[in-house]
DOKEKOL-426033 format. One record per residue (C-alpha): chain; x, y, z. Coordinates in steps of 0.05 Angstrom, whole numbers. Example, Ala and Ser with C-alpha at 12.3 -4.5 7.8 and 13.67 -1.06 7.14 Angstrom:
BEGIN
KOLBA unit   east  north     up
KOLBA    A    246    -90    156
KOLBA    A    273    -21    143
END
This chain:
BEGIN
KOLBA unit   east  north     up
KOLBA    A    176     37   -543
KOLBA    A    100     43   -543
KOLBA    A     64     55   -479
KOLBA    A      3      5   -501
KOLBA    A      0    -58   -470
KOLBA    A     -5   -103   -519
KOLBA    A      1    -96   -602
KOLBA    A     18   -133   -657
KOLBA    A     79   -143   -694
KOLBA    A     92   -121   -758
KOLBA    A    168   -121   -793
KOLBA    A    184    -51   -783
KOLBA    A    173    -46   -715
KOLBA    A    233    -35   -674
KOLBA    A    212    -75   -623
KOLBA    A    210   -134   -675
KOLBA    A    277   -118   -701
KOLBA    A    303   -118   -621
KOLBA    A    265   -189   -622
KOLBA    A    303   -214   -690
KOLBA    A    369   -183   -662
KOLBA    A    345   -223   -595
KOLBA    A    381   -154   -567
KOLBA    A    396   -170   -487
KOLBA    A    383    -87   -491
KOLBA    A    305    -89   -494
KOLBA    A    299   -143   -437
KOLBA    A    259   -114   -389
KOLBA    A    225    -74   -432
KOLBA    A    171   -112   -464
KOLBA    A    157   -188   -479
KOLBA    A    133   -221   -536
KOLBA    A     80   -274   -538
KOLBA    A     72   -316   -599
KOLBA    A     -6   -340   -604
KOLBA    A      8   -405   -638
KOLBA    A     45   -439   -580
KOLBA    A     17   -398   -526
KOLBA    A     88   -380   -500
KOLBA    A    111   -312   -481
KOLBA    A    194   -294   -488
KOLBA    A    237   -236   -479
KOLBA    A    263   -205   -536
KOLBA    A    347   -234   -532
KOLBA    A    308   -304   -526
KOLBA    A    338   -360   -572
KOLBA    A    278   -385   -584
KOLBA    A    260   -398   -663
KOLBA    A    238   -336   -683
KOLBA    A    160   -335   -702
KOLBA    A    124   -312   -752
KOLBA    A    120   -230   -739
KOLBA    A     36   -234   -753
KOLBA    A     30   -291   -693
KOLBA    A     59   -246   -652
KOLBA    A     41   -196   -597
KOLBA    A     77   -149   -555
KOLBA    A     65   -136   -475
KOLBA    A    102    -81   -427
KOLBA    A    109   -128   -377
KOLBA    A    111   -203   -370
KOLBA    A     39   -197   -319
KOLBA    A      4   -166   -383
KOLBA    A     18   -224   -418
KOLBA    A     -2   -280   -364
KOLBA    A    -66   -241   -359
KOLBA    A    -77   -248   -429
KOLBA    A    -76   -327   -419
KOLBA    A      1   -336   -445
KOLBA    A     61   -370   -411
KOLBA    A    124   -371   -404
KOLBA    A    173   -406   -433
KOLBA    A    220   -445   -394
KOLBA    A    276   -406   -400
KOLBA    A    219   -339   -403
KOLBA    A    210   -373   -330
KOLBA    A    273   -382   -314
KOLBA    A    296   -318   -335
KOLBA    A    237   -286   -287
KOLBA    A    264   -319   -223
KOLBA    A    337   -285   -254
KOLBA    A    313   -219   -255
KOLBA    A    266   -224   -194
KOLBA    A    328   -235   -150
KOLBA    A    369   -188   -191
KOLBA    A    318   -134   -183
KOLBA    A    310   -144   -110
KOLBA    A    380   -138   -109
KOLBA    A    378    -71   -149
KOLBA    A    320    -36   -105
KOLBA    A    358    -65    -40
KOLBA    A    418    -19    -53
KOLBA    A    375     48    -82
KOLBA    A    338     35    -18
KOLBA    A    404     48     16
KOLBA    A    421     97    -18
KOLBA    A    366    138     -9
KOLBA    A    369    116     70
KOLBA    A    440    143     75
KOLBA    A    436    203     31
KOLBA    A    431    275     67
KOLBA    A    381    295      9
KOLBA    A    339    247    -39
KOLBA    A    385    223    -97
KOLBA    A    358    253   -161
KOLBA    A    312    190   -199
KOLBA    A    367    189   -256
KOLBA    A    426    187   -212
KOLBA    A    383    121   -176
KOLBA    A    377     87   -241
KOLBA    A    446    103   -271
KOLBA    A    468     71   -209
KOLBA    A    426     15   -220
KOLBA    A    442     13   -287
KOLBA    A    377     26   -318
KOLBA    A    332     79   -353
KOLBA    A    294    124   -304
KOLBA    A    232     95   -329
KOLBA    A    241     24   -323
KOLBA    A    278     39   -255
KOLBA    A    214     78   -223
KOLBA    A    172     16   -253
KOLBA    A    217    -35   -217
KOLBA    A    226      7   -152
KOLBA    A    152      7   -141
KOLBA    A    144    -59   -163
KOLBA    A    184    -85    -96
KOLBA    A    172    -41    -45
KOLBA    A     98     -9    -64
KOLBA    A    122     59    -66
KOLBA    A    162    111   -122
KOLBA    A    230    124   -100
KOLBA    A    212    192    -67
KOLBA    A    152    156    -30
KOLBA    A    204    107      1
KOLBA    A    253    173     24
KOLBA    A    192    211     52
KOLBA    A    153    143     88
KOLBA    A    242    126    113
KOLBA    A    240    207    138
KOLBA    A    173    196    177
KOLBA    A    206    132    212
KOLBA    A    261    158    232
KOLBA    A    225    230    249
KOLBA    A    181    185    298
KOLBA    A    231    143    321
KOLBA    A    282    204    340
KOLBA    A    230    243    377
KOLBA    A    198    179    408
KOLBA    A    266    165    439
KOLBA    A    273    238    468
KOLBA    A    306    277    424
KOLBA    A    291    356    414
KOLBA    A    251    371    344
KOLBA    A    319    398    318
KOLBA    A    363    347    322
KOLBA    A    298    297    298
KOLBA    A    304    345    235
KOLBA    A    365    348    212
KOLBA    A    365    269    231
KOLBA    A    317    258    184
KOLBA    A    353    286    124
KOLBA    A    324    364    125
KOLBA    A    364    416    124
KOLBA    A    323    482    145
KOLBA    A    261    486    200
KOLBA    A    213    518    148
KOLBA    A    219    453    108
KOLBA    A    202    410    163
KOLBA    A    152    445    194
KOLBA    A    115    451    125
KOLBA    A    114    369    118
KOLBA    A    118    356    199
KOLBA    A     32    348    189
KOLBA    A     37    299    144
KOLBA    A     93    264    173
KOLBA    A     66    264    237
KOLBA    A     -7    274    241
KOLBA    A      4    334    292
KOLBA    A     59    391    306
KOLBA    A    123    358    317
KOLBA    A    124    376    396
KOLBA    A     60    351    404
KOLBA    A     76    283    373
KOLBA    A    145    279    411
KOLBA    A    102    287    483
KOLBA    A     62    228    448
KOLBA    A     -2    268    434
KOLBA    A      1    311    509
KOLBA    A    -32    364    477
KOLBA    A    -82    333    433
KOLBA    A   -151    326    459
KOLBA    A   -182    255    440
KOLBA    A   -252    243    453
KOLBA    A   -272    172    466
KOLBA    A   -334    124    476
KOLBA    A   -347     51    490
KOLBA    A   -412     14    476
KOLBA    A   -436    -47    455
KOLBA    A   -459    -80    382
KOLBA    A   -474   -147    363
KOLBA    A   -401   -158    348
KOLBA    A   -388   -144    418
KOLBA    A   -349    -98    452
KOLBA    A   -338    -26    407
KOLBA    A   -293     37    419
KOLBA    A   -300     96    386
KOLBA    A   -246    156    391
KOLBA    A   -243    220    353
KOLBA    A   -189    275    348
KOLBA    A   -194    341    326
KOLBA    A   -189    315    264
KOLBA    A   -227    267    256
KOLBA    A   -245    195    277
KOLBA    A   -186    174    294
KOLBA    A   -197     92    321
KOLBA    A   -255     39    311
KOLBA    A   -228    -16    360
KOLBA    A   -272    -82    371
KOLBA    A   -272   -135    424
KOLBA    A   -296   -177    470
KOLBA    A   -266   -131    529
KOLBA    A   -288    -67    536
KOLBA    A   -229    -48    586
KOLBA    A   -173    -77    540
KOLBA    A   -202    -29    494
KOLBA    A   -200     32    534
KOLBA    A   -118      7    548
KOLBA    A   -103     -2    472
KOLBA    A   -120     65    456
KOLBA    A    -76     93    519
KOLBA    A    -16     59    480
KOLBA    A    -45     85    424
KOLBA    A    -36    154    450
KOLBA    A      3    151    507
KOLBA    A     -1    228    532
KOLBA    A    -60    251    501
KOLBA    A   -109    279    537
KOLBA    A   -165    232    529
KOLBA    A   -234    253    552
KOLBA    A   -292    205    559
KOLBA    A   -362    217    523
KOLBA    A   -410    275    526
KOLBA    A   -479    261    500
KOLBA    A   -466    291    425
KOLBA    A   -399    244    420
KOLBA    A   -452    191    439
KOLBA    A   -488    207    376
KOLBA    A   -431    199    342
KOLBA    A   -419    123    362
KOLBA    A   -485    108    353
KOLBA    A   -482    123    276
KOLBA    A   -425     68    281
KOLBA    A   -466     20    310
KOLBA    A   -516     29    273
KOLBA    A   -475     22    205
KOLBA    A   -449    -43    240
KOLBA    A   -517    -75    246
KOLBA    A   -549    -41    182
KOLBA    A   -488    -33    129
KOLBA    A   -536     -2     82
KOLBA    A   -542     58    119
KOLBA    A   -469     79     99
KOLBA    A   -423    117    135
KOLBA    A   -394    181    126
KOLBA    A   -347    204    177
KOLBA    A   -295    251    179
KOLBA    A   -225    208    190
KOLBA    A   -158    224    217
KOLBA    A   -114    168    185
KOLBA    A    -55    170    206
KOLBA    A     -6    119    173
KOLBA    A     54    111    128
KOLBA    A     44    131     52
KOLBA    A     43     58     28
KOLBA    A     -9     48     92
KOLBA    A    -54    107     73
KOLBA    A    -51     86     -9
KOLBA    A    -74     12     18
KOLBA    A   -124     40     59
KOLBA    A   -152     88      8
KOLBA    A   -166     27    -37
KOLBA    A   -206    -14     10
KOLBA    A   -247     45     26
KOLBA    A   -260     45    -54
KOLBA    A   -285    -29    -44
KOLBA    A   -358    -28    -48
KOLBA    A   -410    -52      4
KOLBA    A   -421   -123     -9
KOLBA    A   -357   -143    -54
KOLBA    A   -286   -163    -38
KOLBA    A   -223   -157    -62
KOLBA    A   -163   -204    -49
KOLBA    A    -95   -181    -26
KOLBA    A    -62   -189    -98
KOLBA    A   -129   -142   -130
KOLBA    A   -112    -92    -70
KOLBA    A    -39    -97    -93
KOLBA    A    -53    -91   -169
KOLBA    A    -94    -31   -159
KOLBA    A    -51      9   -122
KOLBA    A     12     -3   -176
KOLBA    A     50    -51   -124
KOLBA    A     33   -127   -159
KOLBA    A     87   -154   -113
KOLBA    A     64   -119    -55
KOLBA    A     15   -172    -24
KOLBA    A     49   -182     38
KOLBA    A     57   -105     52
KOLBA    A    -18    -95     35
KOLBA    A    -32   -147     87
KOLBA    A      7   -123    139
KOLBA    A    -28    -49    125
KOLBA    A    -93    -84    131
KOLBA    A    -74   -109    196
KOLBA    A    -45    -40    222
KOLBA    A   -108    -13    202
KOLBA    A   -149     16    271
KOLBA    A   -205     50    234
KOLBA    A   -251    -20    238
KOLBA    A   -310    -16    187
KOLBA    A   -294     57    162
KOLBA    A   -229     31    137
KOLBA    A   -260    -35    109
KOLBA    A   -211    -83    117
KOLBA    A   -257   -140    135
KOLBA    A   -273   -136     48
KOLBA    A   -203   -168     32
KOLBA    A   -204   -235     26
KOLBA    A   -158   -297     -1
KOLBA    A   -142   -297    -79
KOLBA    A   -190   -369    -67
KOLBA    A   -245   -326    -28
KOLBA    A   -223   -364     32
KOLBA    A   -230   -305     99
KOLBA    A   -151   -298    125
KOLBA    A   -132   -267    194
KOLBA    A   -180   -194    217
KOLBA    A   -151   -159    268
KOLBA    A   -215   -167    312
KOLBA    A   -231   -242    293
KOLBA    A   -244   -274    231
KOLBA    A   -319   -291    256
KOLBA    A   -335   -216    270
KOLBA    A   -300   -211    200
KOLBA    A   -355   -258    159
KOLBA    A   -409   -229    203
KOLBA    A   -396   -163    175
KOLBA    A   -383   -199     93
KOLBA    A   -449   -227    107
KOLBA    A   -489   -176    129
KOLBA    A   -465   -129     88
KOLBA    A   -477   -187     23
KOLBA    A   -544   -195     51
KOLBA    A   -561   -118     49
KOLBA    A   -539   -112    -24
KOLBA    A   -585   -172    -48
END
């Protein structure tokens, strides 16, 4: 099969004999769109067959709509089949993976699911936004978290989480966790986190930074609730208020906050899941003065059928303005829920509109 995403057929490609044989083998490998009704089919479609120079072939079925074609009825009918049977299919890998001591090799997941390692990793990420060893390492950092929140000792959190030797853990433990795993299990105790609070025109603003980095932009009307989100933040952390250089440091904020074309570049400590931090990497590619809807933020990050998992990152997202959320929009251009208001969330669209014109 040919990796472009579209070409034309011509009688001695095989994907035109799989289209003549209408061979139930090649569904879900590419469609075909005939240009002289406008329809797109899969290739075991009964259909009558067209002419092979009116058509054109497409990896997927979203290549195709993009390209202005159809579906068919059954083409549609087919999609809502293998939708549901698909969701089906990643629901028990994802299981699999879950209850596995070590992550299942990608061809044992799609022999299991009864398709070719390609088309498997394609459909995987398709559903849940991430490859197959993206969902085991984001499913160890839950349950890392969630086993040393509750108590437990590092070790048993470990060998919980599916690894079987110390060096291992330790070596991914940073990126899993955002600290050394004893740290994280006192809930930050030994982390120092510097903090301000100060005011803008959007209100009330918080500004925290780790060793790391910046590590929370909060906004509000309350400077005190605040201060108490970013205790549950990081419960036993050793937070330290503001010194006259971390002062500085939230004044470059506010100042990008009334003046966007000033930019700002600050060193960050994001600290999410791996479908979180790929969502939040994309807005940050979002330019000053555009948007992007849900679906683009989606697309770009390989995850189509993510929307609702890019909009639930954008909403765990407590990096305000650095992380720009506030640029994703409605597919209609409509503004949809900001963490800290939707009218702090057009101030900052048109201010930031207003400084690119």
């Amino acid at each position: 099969m040919t990796t472009h995403s579209k070409n034309i057929a011509t009688e001695n490609d095989p994907r035109w004999a799989a289209v003549v044989a209408r061979d139930p083998r090649a569904d879900g490998q590419f469609v075909y769109a005939v240009k002289t009704t406008g329809i797109y089919c899969r290739p075991s479609s009964l259909a009558r067959l067209p002419k092979p120079q009116n058509v054109e072939f497409f990896d997927t079925a979203e290549q195709a709509q993009a390209a202005g074609y159809r579906p068919s009825k059954r083409a549609a009918k087919d999609q809502s089949d293998i939708a549901a049977q698909h969701a089906t299919t990643v629901a028990a890998a994802c299981r699999h993976i879950e209850s596995a001591e070590t992550l299942p090799a990608l061809n044992e997941l799609a022999d299991a699911a009864g398709l070719s390692s390609f088309h498997f990793h394609r459909v995987f990420k398709a559903i849940t936004g991430l490859t197959p060893k993206g969902y085991a390492t984001a499913h160890r950092s839950r349950k890392v978290r969630e086993r040393l929140a509750d108590g437990g000792t590092v070790t048993d959190a470990l060998y919980d989480a599916g690894f079987n030797s110390n060096s291992r853990f330790y070596e991914a433990a940073d990126q899993l966790l955002g600290m050394k795993p004893g740290d994280y299990r006192a809930a930050g105790q030994n982390n120092d986190i510097r903090f301000a609070v100060g005011q803008c025109s959007l209100g009330a603003i918080l500004v925290a930074q780790s060793e790391r980095g910046v590590c929370a932009i909060l906004l509000g009307d309350d400077p005190h609730q605040l201060v108490c989100d970013l205790q549950d933040k990081f419960r036993r952390a050793n937070l330290i208020g503001a010194d006259h250089e971390f002062e500085q440091l939230i004044a470059k904020v506010v100042g990008f906050i009334e003046a966007p074309a000033l930019g700002l570049d600050l060193p960050l400590d994001v600290r999410g899941t791996a479908f979180q931090e790929r969502v939040w990497q994309a807005l940050r590619e979002i330019p000053a003065g555009s948007t992007a809807s849900y679906a683009d933020i989606a697309q770009r990050i390989g995850a189509p059928k993510a929307v609702r998992a890019v909009a639930q990152a954008c909403g765990a997202n407590s990096l305000a303005v650095a992380i720009p959320c506030h640029r994703v929009v409605r597919s209609d251009g409509n503004l949809s829920g900001y963490r800290w208001g939707v009218e702090r969330k057009r101030q900052l669209l048109e201010r930031e509109s207003a400084a690119e014109s």
